[in-house]
Structures are given as structure tokens and as C-alpha cells.
HTML snippet that shows the backbone in 3Dmol.js (N, CA, C, O; Angstrom):
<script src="https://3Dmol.org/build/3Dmol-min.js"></script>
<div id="view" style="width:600px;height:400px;position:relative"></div>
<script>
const pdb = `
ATOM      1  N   UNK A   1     258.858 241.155  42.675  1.00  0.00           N
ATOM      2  CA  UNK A   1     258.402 239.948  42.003  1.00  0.00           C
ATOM      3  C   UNK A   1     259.424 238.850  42.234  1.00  0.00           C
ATOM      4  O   UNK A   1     260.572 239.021  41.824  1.00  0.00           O
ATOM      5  N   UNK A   2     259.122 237.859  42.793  1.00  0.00           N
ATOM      6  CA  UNK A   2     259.827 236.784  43.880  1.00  0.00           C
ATOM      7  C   UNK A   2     259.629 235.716  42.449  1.00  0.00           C
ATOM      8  O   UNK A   2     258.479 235.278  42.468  1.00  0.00           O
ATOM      9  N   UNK A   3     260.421 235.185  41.229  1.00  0.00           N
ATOM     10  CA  UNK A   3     260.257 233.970  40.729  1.00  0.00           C
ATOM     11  C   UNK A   3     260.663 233.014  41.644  1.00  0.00           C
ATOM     12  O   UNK A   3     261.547 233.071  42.499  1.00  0.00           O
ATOM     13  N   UNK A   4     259.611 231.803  41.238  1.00  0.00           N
ATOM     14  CA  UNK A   4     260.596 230.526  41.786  1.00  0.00           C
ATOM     15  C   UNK A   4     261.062 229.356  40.785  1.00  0.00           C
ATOM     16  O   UNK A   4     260.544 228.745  39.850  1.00  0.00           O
ATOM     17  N   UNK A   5     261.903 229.353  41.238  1.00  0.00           N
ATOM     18  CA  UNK A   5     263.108 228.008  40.545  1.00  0.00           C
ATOM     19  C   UNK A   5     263.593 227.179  41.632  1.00  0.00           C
ATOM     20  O   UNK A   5     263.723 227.475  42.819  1.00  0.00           O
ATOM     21  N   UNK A   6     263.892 225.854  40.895  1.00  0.00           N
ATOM     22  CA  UNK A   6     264.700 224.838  41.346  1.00  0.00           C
ATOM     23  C   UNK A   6     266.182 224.899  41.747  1.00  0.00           C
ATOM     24  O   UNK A   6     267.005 225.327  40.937  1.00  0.00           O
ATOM     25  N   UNK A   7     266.525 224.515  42.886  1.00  0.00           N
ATOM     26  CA  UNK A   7     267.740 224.842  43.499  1.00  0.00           C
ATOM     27  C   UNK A   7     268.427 223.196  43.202  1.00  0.00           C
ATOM     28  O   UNK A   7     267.927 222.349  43.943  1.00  0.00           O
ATOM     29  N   UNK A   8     269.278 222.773  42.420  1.00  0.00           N
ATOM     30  CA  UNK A   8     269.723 221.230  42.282  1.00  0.00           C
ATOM     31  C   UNK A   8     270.555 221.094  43.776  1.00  0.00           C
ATOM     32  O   UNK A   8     270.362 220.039  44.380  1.00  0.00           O
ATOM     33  N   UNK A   9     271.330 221.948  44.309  1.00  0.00           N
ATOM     34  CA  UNK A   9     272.133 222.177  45.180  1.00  0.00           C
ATOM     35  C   UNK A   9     271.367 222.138  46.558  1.00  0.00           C
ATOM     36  O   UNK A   9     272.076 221.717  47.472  1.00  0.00           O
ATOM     37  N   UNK A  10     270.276 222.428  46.864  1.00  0.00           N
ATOM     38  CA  UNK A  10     269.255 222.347  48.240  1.00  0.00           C
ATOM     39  C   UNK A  10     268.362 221.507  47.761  1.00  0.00           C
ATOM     40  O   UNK A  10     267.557 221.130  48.613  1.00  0.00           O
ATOM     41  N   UNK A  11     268.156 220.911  46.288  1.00  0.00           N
ATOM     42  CA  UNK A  11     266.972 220.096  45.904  1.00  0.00           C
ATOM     43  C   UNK A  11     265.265 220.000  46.110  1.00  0.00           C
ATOM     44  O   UNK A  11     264.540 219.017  46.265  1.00  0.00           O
ATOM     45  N   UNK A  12     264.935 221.580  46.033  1.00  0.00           N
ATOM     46  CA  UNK A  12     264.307 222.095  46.640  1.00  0.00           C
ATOM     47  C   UNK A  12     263.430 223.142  45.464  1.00  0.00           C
ATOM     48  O   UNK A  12     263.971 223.364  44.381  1.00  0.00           O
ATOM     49  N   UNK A  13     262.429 223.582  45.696  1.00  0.00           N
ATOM     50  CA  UNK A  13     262.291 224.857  45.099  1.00  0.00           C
ATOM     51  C   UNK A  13     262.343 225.752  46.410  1.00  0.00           C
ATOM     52  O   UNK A  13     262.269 225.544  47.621  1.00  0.00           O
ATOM     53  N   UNK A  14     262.560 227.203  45.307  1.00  0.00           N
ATOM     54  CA  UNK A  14     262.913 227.991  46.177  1.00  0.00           C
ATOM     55  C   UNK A  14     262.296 229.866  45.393  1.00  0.00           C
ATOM     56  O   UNK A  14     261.823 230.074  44.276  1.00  0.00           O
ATOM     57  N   UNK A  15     262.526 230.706  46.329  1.00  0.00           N
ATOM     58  CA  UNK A  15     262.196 231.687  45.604  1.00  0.00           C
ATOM     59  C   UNK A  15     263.693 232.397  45.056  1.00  0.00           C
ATOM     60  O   UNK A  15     264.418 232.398  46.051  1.00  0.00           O
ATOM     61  N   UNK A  16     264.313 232.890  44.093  1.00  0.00           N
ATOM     62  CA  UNK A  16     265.317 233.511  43.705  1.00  0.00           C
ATOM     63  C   UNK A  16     265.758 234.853  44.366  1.00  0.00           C
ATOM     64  O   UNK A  16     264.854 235.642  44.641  1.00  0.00           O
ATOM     65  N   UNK A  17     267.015 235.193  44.647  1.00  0.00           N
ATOM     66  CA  UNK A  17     267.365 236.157  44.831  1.00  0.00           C
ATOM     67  C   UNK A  17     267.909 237.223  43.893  1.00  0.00           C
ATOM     68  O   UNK A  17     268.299 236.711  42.843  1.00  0.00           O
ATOM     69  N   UNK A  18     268.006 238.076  43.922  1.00  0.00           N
ATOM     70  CA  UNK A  18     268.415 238.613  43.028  1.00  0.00           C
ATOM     71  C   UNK A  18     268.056 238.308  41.088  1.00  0.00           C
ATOM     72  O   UNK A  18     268.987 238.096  40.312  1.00  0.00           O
ATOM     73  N   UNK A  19     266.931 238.341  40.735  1.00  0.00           N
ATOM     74  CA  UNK A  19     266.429 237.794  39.791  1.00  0.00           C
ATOM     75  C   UNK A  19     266.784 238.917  38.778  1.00  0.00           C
ATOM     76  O   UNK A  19     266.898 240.127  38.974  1.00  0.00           O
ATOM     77  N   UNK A  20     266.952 238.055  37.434  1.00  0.00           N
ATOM     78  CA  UNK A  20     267.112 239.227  36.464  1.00  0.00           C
ATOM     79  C   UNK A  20     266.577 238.539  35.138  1.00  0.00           C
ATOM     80  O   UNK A  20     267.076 237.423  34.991  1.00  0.00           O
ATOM     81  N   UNK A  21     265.837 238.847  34.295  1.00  0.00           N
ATOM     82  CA  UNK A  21     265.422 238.458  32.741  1.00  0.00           C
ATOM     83  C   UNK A  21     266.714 238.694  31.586  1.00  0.00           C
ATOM     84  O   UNK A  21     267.370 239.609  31.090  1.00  0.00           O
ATOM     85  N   UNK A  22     266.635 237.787  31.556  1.00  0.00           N
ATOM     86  CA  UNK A  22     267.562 237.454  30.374  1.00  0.00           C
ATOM     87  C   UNK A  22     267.141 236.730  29.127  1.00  0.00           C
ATOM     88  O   UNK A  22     266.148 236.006  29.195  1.00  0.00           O
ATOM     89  N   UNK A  23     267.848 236.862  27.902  1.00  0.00           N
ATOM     90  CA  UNK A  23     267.228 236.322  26.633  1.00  0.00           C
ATOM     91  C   UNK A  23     268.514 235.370  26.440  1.00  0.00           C
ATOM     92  O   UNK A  23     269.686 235.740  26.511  1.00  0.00           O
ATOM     93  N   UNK A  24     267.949 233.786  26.126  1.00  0.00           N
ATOM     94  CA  UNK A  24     268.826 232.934  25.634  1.00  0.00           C
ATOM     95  C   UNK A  24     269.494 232.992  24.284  1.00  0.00           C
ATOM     96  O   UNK A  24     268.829 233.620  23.459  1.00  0.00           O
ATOM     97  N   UNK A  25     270.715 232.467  23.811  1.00  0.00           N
ATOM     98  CA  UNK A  25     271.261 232.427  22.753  1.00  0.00           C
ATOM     99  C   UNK A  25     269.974 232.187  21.277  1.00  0.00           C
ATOM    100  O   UNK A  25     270.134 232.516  20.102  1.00  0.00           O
ATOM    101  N   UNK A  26     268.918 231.602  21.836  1.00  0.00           N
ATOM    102  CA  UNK A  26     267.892 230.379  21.018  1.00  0.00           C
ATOM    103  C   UNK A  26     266.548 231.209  20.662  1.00  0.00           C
ATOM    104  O   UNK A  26     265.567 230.807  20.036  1.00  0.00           O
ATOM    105  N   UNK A  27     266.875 233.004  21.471  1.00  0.00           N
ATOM    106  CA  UNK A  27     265.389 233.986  21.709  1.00  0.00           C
ATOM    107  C   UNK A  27     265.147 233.666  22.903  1.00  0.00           C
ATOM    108  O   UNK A  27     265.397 234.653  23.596  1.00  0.00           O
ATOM    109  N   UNK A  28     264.653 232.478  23.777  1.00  0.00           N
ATOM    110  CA  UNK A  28     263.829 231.964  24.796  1.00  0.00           C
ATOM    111  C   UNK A  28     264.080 232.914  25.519  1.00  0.00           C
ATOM    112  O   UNK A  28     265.100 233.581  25.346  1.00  0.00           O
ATOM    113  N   UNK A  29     263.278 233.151  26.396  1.00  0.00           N
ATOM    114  CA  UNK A  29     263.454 233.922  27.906  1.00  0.00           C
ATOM    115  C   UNK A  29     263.439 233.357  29.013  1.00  0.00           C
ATOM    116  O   UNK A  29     262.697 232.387  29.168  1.00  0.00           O
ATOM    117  N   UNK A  30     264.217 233.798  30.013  1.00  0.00           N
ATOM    118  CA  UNK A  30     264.796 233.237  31.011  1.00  0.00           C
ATOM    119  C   UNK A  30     264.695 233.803  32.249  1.00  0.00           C
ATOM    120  O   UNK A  30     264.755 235.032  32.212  1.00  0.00           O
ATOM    121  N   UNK A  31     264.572 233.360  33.246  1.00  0.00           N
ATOM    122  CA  UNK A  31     265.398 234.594  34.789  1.00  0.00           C
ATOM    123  C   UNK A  31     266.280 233.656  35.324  1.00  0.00           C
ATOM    124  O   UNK A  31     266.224 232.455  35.591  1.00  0.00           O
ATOM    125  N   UNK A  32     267.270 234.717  35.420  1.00  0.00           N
ATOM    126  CA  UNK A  32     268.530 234.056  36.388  1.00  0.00           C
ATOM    127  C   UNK A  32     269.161 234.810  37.729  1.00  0.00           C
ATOM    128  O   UNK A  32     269.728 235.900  37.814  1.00  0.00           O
ATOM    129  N   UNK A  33     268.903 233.996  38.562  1.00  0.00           N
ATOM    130  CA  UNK A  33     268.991 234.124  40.091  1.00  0.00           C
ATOM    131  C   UNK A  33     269.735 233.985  41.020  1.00  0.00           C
ATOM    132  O   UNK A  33     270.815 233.711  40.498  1.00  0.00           O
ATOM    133  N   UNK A  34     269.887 234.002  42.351  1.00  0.00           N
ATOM    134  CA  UNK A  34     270.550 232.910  43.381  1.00  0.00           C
ATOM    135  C   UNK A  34     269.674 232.186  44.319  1.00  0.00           C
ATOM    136  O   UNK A  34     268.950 232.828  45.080  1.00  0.00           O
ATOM    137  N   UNK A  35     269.680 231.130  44.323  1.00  0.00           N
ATOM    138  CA  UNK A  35     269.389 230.303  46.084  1.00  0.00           C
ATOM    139  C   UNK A  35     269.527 231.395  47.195  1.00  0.00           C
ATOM    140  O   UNK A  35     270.571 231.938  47.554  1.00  0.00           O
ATOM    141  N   UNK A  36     268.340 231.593  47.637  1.00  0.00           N
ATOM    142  CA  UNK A  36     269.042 232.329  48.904  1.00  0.00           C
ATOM    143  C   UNK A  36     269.288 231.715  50.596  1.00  0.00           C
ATOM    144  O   UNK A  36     269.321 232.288  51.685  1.00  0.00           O
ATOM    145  N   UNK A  37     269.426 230.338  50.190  1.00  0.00           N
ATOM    146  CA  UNK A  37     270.235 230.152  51.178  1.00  0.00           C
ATOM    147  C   UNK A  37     271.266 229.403  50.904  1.00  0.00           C
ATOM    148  O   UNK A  37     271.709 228.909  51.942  1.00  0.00           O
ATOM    149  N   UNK A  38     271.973 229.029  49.768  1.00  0.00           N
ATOM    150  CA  UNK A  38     272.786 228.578  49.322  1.00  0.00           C
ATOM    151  C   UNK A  38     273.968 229.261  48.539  1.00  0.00           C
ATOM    152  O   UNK A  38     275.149 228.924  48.443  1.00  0.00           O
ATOM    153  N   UNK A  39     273.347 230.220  48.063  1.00  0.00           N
ATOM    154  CA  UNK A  39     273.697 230.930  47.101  1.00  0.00           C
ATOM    155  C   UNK A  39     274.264 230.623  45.602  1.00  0.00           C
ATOM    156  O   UNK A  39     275.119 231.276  45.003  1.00  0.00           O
ATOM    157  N   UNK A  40     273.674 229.638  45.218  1.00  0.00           N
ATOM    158  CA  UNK A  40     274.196 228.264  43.793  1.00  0.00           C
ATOM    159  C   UNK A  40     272.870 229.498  42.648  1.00  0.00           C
ATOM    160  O   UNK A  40     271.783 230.042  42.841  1.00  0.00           O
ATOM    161  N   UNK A  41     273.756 229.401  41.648  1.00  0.00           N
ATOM    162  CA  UNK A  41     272.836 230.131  40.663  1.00  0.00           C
ATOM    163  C   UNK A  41     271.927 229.101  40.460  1.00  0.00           C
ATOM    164  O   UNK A  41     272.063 227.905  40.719  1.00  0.00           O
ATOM    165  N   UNK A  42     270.428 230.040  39.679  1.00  0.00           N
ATOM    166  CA  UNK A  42     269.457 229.042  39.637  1.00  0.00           C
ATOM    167  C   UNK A  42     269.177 229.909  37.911  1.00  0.00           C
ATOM    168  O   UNK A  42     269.640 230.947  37.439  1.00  0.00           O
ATOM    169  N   UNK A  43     268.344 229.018  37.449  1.00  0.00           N
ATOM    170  CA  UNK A  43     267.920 229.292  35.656  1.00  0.00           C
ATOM    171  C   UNK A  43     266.698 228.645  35.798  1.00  0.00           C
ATOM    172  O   UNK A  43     266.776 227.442  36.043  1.00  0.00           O
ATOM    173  N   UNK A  44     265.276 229.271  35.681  1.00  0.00           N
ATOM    174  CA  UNK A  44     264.213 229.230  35.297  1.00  0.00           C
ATOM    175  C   UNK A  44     264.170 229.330  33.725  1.00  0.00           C
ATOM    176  O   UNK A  44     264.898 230.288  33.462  1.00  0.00           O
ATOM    177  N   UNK A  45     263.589 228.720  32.355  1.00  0.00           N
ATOM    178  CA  UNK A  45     263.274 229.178  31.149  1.00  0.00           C
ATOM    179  C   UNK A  45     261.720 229.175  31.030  1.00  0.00           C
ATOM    180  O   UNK A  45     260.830 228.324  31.011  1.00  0.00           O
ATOM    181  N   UNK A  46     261.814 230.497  30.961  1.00  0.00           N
ATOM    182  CA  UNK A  46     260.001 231.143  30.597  1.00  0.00           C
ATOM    183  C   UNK A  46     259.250 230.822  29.314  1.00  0.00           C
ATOM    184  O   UNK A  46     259.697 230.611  28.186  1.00  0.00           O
ATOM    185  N   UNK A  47     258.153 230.836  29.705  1.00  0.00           N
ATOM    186  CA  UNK A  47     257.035 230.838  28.593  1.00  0.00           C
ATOM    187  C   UNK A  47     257.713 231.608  27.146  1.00  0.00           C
ATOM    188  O   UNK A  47     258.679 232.368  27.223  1.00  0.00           O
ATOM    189  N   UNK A  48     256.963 231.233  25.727  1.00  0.00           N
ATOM    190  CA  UNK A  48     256.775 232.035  24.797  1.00  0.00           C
ATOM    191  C   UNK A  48     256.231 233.235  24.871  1.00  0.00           C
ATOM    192  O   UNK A  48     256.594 234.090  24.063  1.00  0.00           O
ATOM    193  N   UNK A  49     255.339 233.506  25.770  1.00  0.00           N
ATOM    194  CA  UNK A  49     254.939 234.721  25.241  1.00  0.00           C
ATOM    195  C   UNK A  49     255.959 235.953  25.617  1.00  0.00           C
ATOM    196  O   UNK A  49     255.727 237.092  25.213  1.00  0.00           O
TER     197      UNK A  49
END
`;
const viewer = $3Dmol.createViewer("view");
viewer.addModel(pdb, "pdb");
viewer.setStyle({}, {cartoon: {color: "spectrum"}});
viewer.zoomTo();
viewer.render();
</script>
């Protein structure tokens, strides 16, 4: 499962590497990634459900 996020660093979307779900300080849910051709972390914040 390929998320995609915004790369600020290639300014671009992109698909994530290495993706992982994470829960924010706030509950929210998250995946956090790399650029894979940059390799600049990337942060998608997910839906409620």
C-alpha cells in the first residue's frame, strides 16, 4: 500500500517510501514516510475514521 504525500523538498507529490501509521500527540492519524527520490521525510494526516 503505496500512500501519497507531498514532498516540500521536490514540490511534488509523490508516493512514500517506507510508510508507517502513526498516532499524533492530538489522537489524529498519520503516515510517515520518505521521498523516494529525495529522501526528505514526508507527513500525510489521515481521515477520522
Amino acid at each position: 500500500m503505496a500512500e501519497t504525500g507531498y514532498c516540500v523538498k521536490c514540490k511534488g507529490k509523490k508516493d512514500m517510501k517506507d510508510e508507517q501509521k502513526v498516532t499524533m500527540k492530538n489522537g489524529r492519524a498519520a503516515m510517515k514516510g520518505k521521498c523516494p527520490d529525495c529522501g526528505t521525510g514526508m507527513y500525510k494526516i489521515l481521515g477520522n475514521k
